[in-house]
C-alpha positions as a Markdown table, in Angstrom:
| # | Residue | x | y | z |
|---|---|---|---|---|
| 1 | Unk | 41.8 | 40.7 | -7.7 |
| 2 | Unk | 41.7 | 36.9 | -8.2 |
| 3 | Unk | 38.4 | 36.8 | -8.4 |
| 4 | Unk | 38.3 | 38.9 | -12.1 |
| 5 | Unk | 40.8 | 36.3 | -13.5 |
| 6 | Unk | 40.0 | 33.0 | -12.6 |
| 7 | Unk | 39.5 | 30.3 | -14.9 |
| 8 | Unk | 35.8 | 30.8 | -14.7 |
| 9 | Unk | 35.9 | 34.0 | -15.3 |
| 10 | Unk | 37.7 | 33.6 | -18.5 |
| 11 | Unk | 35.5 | 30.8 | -19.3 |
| 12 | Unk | 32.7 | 33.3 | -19.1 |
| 13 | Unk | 34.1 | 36.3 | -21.3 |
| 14 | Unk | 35.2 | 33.3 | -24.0 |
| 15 | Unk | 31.1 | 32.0 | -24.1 |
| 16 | Unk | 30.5 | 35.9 | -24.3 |
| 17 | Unk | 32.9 | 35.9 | -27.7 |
| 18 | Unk | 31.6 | 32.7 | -28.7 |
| 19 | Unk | 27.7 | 34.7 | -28.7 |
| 20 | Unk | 28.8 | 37.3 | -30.6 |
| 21 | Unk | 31.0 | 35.2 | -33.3 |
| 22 | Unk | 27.5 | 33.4 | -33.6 |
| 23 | Unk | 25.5 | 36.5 | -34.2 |
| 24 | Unk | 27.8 | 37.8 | -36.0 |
| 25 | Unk | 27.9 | 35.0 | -38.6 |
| 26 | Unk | 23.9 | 34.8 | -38.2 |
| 27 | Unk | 23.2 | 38.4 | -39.1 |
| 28 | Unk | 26.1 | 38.4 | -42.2 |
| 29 | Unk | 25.3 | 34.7 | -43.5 |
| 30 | Unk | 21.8 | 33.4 | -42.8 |
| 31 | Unk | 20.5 | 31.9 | -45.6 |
| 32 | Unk | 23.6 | 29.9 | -46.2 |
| 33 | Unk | 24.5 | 26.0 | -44.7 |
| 34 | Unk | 27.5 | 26.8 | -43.7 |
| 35 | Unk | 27.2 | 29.1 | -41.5 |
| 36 | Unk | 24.5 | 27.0 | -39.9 |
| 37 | Unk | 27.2 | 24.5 | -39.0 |
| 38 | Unk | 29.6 | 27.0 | -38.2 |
| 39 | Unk | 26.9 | 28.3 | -35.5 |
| 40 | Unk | 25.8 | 24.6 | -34.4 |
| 41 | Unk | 29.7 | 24.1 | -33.6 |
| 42 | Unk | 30.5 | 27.2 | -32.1 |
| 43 | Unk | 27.3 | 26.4 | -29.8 |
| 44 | Unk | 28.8 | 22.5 | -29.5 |
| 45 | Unk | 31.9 | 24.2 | -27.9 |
| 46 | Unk | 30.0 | 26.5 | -25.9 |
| 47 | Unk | 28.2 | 23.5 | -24.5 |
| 48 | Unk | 31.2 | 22.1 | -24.0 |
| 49 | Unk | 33.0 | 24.6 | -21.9 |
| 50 | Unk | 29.7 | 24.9 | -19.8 |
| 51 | Unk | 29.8 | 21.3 | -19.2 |
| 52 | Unk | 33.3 | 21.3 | -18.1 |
| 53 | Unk | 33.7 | 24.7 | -15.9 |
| 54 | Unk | 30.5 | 25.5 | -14.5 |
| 55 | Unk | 28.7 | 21.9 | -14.2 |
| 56 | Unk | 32.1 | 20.3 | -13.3 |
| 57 | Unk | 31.5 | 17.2 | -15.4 |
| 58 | Unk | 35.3 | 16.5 | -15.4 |
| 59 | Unk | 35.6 | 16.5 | -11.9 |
| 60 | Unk | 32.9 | 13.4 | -12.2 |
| 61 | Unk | 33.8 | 9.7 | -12.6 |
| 62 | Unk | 34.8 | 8.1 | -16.3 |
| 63 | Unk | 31.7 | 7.1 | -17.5 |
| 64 | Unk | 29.8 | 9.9 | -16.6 |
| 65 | Unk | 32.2 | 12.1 | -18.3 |
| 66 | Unk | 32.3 | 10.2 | -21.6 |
| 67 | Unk | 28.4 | 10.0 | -21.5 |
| 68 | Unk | 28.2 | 13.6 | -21.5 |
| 69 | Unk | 30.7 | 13.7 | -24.5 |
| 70 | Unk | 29.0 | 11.1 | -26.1 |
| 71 | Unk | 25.5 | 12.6 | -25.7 |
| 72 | Unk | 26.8 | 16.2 | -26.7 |
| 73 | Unk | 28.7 | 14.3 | -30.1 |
| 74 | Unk | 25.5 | 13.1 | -30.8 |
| 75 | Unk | 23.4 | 15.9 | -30.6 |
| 76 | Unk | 25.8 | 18.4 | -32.7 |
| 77 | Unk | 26.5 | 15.8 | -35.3 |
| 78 | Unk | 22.2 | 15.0 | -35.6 |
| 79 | Unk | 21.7 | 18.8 | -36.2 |
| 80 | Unk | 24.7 | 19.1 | -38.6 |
| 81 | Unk | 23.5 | 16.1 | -40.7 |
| 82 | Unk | 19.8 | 17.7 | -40.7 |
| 83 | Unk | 21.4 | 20.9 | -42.0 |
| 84 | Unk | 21.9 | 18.7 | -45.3 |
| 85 | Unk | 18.3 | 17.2 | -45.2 |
């Protein structure tokens, strides 16, 4: 029984939620800026909680980490700014 509730496997059913908030607000909002940034950070937390439980990037050393935080700041903040442009 540990197996169905491990930290992965609540990680996984939370990305699932995640998918369908984003459809969800896709389908009832498109058209609209806002919810394109609502979906760009729902999909930067996604990333995020990819990074961290399946890829094990916080088990890595300090710079690596922070790369990978820096590179995935980067890339959600360039697609929210050309959401404007």
């Amino acid at each position: 029984m540990d197996w169905i509730i491990n930290k992965k496997s609540a990680v996984a059913i939370g990305l699932l939620l995640a998918t369908v908030a984003s459809w969800f607000t896709f389908e009832e909002f498109h058209g609209y800026v806002q919810a394109s940034v609502v979906i760009v950070l729902i999909s930067t937390v996604k990333v995020q909680a990819i990074m961290s439980s399946f890829m094990e990037v916080d088990e890595m050393g300090g710079a690596w980490k922070y790369l990978m935080a820096g590179w995935l700041a980067v890339v959600s903040s360039s697609m929210i700014i050309a959401e404007f442009y």
